[in-house]
C-alpha positions as CSV (number, residue, x, y, z in Angstrom):
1,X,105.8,42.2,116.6
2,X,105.6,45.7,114.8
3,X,101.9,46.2,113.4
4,X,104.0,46.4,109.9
5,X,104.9,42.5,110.5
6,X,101.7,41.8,111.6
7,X,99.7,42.7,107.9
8,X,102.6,41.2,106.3
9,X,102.4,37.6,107.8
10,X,98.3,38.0,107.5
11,X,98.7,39.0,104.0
12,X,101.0,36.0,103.7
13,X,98.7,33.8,105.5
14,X,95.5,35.0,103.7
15,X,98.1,33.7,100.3
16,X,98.8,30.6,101.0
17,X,94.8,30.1,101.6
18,X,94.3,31.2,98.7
19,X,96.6,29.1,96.8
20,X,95.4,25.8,98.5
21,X,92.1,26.6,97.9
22,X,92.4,27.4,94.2
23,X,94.5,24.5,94.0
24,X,91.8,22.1,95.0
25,X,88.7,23.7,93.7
26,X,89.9,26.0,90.7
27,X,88.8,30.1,91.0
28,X,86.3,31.1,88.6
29,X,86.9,35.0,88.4
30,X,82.7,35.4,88.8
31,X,83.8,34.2,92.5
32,X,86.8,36.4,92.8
33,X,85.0,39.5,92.1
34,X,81.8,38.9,93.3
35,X,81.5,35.8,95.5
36,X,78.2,35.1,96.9
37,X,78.5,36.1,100.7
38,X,78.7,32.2,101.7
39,X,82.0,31.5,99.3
40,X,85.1,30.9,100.7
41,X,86.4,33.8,98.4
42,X,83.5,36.7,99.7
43,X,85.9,40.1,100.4
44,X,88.9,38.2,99.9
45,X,89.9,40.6,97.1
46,X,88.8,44.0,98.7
47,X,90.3,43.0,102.3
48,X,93.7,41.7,100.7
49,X,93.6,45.4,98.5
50,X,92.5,47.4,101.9
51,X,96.0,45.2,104.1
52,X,98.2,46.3,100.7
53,X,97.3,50.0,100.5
54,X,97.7,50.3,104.4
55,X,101.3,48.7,104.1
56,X,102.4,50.7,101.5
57,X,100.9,53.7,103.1
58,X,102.9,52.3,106.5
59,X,106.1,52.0,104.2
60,X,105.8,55.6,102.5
61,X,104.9,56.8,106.0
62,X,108.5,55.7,107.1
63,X,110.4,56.8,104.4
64,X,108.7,60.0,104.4
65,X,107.6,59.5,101.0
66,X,103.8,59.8,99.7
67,X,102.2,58.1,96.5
């Protein structure tokens, strides 16, 4: 599987977490932004951002395109 693939399914994956989890406890955005460090929700937001900018980086990098 093409490294490409690979961010997208964890990106995917990290979603669908997401989703249950907000689902069955509710997201207040105090957690989302700043989660304590023990909260299922700590980095979630900056390591989903970090996957996205690297995959559209990966997708400009094939087209030979830049931002």
């Amino acid at each position: 599987m093409s490294e490409k693939q690979e961010l997208i399914n964890k990106m995917l994956e990290m979603q669908k977490k997401f989703i249950a989890y907000e689902q069955e406890n509710g997201v207040e955005m105090e957690d989302y932004f700043v989660g304590e460090e023990d909260h299922p929700l700590h980095k979630f937001r900056q390591e989903y951002m970090d996957m996205a900018n690297k995959l559209v980086d990966m997708a400009h990098a094939e087209k030979g395109s830049h931002r």
